[in-house]
LUMVEXPA-762236 format. One line per field, with one value per residue: residue number from 1; residue in three letters; z, y, x of N, C-alpha, C in turn. Coordinates in nm, 4 decimals. Example, Ala and Ser with C-alpha at 12.3 -4.5 7.8 and 13.67 -1.06 7.14 Angstrom:
2
k = 1 | 2
r = ALA | SER
n.c3 = 0.7800 | 0.7080
n.c2 = -0.5690 | -0.2250
n.c1 = 1.3190 | 1.2850
ca.c3 = 0.7800 | 0.7140
ca.c2 = -0.4500 | -0.1060
ca.c1 = 1.2300 | 1.3670
c.c3 = 0.7800 | 0.7870
c.c2 = -0.3300 | 0.0030
c.c1 = 1.3200 | 1.2900
***
This chain:
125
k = 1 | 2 | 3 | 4 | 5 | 6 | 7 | 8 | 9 | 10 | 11 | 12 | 13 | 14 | 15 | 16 | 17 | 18 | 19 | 20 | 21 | 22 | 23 | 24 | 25 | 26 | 27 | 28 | 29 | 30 | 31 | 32 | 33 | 34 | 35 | 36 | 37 | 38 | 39 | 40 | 41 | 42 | 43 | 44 | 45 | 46 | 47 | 48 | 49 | 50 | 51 | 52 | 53 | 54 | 55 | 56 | 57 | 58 | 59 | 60 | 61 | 62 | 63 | 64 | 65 | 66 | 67 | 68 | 69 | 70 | 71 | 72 | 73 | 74 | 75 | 76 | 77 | 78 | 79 | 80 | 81 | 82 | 83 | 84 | 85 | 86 | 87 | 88 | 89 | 90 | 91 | 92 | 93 | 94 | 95 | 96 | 97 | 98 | 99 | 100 | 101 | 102 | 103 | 104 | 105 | 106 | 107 | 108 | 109 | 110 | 111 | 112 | 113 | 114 | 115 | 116 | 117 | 118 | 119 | 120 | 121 | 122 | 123 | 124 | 125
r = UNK | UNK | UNK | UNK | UNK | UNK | UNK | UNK | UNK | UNK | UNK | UNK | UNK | UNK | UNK | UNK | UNK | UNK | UNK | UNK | UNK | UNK | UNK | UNK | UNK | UNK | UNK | UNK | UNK | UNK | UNK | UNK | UNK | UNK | UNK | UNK | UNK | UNK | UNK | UNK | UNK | UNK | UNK | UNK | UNK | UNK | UNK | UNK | UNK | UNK | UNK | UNK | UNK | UNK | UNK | UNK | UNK | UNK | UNK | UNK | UNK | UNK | UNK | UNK | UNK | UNK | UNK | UNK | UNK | UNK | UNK | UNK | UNK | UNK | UNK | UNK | UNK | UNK | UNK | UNK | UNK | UNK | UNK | UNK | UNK | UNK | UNK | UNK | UNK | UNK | UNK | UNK | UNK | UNK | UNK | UNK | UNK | UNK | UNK | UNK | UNK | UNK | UNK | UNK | UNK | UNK | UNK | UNK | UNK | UNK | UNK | UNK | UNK | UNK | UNK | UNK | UNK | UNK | UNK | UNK | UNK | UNK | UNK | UNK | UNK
n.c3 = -1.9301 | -1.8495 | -1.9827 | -1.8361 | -1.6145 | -1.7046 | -1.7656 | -1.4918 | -1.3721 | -1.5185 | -1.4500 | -1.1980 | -1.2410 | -1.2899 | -1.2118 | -0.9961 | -1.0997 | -1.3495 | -1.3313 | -1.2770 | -1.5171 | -1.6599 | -1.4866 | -1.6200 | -1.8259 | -1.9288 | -1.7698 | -1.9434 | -2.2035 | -2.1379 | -1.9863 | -1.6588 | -1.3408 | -1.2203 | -0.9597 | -0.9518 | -1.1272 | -1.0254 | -0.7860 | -0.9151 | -0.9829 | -0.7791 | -0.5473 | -0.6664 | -0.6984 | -0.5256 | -0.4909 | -0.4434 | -0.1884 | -0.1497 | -0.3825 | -0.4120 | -0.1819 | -0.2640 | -0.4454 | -0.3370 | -0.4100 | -0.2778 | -0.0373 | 0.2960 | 0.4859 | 0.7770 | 1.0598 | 1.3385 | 1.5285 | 1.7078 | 1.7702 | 1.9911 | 1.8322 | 1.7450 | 1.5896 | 1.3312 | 1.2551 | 1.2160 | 1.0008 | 0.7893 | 0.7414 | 0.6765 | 0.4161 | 0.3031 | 0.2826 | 0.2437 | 0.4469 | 0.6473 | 0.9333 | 1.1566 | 1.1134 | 1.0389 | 1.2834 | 1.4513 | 1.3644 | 1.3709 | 1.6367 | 1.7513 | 1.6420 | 1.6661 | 1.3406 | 0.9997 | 0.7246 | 0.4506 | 0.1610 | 0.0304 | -0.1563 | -0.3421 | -0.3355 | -0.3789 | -0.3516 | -0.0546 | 0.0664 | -0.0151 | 0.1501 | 0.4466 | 0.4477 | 0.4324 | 0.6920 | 0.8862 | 0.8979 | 0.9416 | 1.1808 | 1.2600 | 1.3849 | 1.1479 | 0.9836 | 0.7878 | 0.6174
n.c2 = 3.7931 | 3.9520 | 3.7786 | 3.5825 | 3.6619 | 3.7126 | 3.4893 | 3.3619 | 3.5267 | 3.5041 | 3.1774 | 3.2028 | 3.2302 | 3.0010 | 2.7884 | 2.5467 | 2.2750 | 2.3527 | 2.3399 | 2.1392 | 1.9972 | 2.1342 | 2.0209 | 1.7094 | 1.7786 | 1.8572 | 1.6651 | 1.4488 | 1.5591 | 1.6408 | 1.4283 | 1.5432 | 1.5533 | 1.5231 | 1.6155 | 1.7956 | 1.9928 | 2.0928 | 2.2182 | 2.4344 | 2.5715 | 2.5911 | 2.7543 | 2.9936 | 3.0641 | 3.1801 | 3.1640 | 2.8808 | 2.7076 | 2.8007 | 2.7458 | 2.5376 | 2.4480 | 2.5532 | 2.3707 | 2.1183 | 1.8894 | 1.6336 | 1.4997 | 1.3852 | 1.2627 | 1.3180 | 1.1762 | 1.2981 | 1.3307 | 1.2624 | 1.4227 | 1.3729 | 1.3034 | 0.9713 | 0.7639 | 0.8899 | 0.9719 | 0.7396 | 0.6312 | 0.7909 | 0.7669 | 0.4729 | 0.4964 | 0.6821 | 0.5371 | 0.2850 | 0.0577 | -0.1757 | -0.2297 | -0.2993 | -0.2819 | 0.0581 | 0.1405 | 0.1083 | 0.2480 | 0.5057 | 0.5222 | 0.4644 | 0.7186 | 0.9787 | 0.8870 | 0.8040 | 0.8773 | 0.8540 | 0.8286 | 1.0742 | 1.1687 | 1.3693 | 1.7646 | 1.8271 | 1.6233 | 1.5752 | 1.8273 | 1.7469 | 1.5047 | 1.5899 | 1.8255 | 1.6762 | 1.5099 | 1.6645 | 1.7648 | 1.5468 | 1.5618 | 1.5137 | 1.5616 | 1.6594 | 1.6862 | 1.8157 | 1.7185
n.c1 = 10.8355 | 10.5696 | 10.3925 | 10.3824 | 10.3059 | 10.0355 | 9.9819 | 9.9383 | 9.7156 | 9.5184 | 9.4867 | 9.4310 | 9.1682 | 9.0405 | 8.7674 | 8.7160 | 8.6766 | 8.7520 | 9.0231 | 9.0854 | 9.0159 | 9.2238 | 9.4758 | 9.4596 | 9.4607 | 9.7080 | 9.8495 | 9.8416 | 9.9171 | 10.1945 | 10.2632 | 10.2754 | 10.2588 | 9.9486 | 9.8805 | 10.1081 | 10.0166 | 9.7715 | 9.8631 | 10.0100 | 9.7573 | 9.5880 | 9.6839 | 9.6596 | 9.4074 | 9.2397 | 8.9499 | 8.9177 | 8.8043 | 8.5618 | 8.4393 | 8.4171 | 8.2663 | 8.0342 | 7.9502 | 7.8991 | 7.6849 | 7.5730 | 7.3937 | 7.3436 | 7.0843 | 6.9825 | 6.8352 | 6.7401 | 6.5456 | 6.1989 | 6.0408 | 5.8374 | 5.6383 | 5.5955 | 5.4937 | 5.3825 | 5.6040 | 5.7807 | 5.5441 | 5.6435 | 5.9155 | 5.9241 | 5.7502 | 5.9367 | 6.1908 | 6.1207 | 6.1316 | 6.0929 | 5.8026 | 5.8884 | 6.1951 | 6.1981 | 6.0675 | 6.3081 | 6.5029 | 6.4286 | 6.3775 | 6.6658 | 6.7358 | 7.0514 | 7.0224 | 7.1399 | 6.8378 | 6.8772 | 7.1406 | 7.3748 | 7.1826 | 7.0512 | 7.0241 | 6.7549 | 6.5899 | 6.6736 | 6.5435 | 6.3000 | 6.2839 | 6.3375 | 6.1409 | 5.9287 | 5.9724 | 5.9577 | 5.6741 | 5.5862 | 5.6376 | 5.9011 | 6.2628 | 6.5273 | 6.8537 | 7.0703 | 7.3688
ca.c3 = -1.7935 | -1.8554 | -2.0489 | -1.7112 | -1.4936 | -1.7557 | -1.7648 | -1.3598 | -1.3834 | -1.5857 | -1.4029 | -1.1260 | -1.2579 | -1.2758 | -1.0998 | -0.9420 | -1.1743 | -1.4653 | -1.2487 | -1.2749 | -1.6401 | -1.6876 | -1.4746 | -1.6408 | -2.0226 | -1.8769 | -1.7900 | -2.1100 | -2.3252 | -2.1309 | -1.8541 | -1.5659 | -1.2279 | -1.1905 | -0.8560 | -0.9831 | -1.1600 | -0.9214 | -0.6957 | -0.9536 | -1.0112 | -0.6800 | -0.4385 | -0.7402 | -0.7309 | -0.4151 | -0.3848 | -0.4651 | -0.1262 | -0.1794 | -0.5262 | -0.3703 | -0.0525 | -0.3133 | -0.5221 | -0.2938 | -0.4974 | -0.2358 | 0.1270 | 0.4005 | 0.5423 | 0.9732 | 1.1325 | 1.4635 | 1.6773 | 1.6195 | 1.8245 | 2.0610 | 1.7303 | 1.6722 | 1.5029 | 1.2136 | 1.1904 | 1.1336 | 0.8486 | 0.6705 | 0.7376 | 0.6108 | 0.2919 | 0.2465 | 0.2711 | 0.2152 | 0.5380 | 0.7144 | 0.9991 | 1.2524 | 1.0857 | 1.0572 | 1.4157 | 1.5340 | 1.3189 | 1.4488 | 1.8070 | 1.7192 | 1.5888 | 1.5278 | 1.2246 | 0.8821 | 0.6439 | 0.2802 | 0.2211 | -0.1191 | -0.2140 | -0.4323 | -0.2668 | -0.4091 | -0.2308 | 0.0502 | 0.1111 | 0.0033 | 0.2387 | 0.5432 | 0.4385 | 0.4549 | 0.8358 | 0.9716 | 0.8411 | 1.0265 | 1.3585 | 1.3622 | 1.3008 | 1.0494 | 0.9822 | 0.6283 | 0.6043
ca.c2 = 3.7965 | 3.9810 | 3.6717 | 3.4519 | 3.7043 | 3.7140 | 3.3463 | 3.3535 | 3.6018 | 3.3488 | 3.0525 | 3.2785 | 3.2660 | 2.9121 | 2.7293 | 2.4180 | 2.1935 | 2.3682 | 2.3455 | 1.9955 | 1.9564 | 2.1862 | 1.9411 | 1.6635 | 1.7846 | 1.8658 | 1.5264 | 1.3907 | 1.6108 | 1.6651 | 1.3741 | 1.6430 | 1.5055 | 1.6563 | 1.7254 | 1.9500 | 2.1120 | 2.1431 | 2.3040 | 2.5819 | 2.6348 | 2.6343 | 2.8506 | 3.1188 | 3.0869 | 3.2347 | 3.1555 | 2.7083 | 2.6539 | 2.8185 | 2.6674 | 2.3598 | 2.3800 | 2.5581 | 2.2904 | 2.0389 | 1.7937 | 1.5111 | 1.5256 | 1.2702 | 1.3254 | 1.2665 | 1.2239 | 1.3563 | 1.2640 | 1.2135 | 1.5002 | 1.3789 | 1.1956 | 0.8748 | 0.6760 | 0.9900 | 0.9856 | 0.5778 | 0.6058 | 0.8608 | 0.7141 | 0.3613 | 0.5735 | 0.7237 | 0.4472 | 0.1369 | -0.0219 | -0.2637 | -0.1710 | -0.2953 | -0.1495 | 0.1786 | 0.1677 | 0.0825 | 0.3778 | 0.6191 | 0.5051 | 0.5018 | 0.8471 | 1.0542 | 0.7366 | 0.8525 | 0.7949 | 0.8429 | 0.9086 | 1.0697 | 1.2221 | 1.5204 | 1.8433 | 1.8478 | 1.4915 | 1.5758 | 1.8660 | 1.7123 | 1.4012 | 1.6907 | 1.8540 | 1.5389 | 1.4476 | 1.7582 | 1.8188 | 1.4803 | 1.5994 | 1.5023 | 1.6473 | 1.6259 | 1.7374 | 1.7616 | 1.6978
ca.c1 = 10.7898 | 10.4837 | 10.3250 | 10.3652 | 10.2328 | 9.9076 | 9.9359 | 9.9036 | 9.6309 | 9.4263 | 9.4602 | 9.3614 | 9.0299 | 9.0459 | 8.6701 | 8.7939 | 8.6371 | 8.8105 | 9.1647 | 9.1418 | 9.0376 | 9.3709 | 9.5840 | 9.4220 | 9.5308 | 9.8528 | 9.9319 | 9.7896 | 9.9601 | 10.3188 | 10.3104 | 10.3126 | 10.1586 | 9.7990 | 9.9142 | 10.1711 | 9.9578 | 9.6633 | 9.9204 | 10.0115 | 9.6396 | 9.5386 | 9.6629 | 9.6424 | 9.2336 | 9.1730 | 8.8283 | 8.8749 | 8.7267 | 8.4340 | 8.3485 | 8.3536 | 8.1864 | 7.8993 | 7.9007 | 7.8150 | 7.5802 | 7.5116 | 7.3736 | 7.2934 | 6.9740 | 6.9976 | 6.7201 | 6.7873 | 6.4426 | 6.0568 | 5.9704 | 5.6937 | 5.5572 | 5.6945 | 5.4405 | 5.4109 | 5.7730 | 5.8122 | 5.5231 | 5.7172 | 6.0139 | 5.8893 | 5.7044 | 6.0529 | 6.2924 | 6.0768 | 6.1816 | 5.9549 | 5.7711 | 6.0337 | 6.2972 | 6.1776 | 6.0930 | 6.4295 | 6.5569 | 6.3396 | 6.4391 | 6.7690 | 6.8127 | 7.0260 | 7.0381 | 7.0872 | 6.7689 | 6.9239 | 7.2914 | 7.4452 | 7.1164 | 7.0769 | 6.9769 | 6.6204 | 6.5875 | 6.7043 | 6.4834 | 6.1980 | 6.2270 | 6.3294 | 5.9955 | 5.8274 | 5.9979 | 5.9492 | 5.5695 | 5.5039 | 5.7003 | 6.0532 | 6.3082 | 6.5909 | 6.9786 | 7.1083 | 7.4707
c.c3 = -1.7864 | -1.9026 | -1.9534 | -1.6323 | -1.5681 | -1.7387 | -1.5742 | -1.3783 | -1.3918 | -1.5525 | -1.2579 | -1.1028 | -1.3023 | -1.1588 | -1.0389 | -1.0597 | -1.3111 | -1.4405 | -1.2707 | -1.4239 | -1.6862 | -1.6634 | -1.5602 | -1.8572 | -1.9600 | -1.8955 | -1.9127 | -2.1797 | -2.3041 | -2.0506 | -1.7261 | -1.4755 | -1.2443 | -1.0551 | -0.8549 | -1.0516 | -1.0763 | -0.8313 | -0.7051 | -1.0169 | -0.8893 | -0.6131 | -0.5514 | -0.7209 | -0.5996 | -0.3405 | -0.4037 | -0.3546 | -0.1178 | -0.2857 | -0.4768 | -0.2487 | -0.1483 | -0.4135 | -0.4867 | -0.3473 | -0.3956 | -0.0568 | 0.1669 | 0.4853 | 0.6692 | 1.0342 | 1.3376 | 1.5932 | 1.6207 | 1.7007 | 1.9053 | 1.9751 | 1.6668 | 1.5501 | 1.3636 | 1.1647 | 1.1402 | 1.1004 | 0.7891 | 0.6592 | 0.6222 | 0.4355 | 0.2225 | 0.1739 | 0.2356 | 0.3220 | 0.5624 | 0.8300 | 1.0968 | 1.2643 | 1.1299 | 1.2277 | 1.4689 | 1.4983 | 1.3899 | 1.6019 | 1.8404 | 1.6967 | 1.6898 | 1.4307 | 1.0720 | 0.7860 | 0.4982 | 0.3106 | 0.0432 | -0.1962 | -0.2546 | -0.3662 | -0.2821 | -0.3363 | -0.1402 | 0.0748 | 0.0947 | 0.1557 | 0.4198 | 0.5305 | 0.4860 | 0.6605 | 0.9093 | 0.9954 | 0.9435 | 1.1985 | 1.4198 | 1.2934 | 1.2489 | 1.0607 | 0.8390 | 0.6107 | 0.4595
c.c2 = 3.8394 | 3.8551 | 3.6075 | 3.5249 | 3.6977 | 3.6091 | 3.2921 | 3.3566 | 3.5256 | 3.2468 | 3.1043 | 3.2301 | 3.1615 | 2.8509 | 2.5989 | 2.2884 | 2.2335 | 2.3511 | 2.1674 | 1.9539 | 1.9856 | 2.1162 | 1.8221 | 1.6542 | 1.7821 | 1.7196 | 1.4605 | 1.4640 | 1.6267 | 1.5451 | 1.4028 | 1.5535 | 1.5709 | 1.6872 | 1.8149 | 2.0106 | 2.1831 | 2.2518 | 2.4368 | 2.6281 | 2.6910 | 2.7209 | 3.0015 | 3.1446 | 3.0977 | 3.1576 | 2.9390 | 2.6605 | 2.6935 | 2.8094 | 2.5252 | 2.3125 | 2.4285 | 2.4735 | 2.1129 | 1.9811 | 1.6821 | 1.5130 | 1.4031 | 1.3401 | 1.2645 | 1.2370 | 1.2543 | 1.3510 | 1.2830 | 1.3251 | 1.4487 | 1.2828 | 1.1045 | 0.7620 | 0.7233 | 0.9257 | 0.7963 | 0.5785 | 0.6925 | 0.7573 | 0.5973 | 0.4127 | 0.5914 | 0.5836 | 0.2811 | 0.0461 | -0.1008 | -0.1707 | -0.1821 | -0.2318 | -0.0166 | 0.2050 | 0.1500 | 0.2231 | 0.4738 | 0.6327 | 0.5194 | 0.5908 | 0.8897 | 0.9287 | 0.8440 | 0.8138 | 0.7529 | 0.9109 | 0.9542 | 1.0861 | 1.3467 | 1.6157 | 1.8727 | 1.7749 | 1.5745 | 1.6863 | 1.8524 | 1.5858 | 1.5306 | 1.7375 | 1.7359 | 1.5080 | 1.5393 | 1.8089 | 1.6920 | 1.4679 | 1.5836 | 1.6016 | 1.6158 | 1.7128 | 1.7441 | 1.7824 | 1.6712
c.c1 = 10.6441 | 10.3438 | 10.2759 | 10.3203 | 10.0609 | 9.8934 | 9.8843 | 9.7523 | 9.5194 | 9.3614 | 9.3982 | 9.2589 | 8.9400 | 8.8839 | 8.7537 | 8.7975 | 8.7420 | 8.9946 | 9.2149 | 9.1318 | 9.1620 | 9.4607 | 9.5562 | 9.4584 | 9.6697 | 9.9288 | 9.9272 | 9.8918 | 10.1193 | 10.3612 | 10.3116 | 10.2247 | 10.0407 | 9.8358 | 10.0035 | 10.0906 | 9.8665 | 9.7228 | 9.9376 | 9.8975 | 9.5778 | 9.5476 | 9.6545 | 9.4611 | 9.1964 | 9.0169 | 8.7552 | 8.8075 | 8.5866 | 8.3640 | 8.3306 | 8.2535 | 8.0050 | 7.8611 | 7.8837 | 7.6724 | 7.5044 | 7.5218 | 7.3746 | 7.2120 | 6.9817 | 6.8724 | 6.7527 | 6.6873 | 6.3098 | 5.9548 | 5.8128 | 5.6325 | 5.5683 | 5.6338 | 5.3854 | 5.5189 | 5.7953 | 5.7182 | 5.6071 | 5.8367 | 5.9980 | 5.8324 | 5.8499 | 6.1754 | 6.2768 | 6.0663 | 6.0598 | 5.9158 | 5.8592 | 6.1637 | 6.3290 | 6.1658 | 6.2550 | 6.5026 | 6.5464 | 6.3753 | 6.5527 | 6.8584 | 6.9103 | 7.0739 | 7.0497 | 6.9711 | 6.7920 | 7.0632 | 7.3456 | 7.2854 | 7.1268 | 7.0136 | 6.8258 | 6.5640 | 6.5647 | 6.6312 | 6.3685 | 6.1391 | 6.2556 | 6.1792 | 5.9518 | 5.8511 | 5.9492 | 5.7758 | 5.4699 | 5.5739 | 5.8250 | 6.1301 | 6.4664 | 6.7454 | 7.0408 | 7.2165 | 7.5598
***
């Protein structure tokens, strides 16, 4: 008994990422669902929603309005995203539009810098 309460303990201490490599041998090695396992990893690791909401890798950048400055905001925009000039205008007019989606957080606060520096302003999702 003592073994399985250490073996709890353990999986406890389980990141998310490593919860799934675990179900992931599991099945491999016994057949076991990974969602049975995930299950008896999960609610033991207390803190799985907050490894995941901090390991958020990929934003969508919003743009949310051009503040007063619209013909700034569609060159960046156009700089950013390539668009044509029509395009970009429609975007821009459009907002809130997304400009990039499933960018990496470095991205995504560089092109924010960039929107905001020429007057609009931005949402990062």
């Amino acid at each position: 008994m003592a073994d399985i309460a250490k073996l709890v303990e353990e999986l406890s201490k389980l990141t998310v990422m490593e919860a799934a490599e675990l179900a992931k041998a599991l099945e491999e090695e016994w057949g076991v669902s990974a969602a049975a396992a995930v299950a008896v990893a999960g609610p033991a690791g207390g803190g799985a929603g907050e490894a995941a909401a901090e390991e958020k890798d990929e934003f969508d950048v919003i743009l949310t309005g051009d503040g007063g400055k619209k013909i700034q905001v569609i060159k960046e925009v156009r700089a950013i995203t390539g668009l044509g000039l029509t395009e970009a205008k429609a975007l821009v007019e459009g907002a809130p539009k997304a400009l990039k989606e499933g960018v990496n957080k470095a991205e995504a606060e560089e092109i924010k810098g960039k929107i905001e520096a020429a007057g609009g302003t931005v949402e990062l999702k």
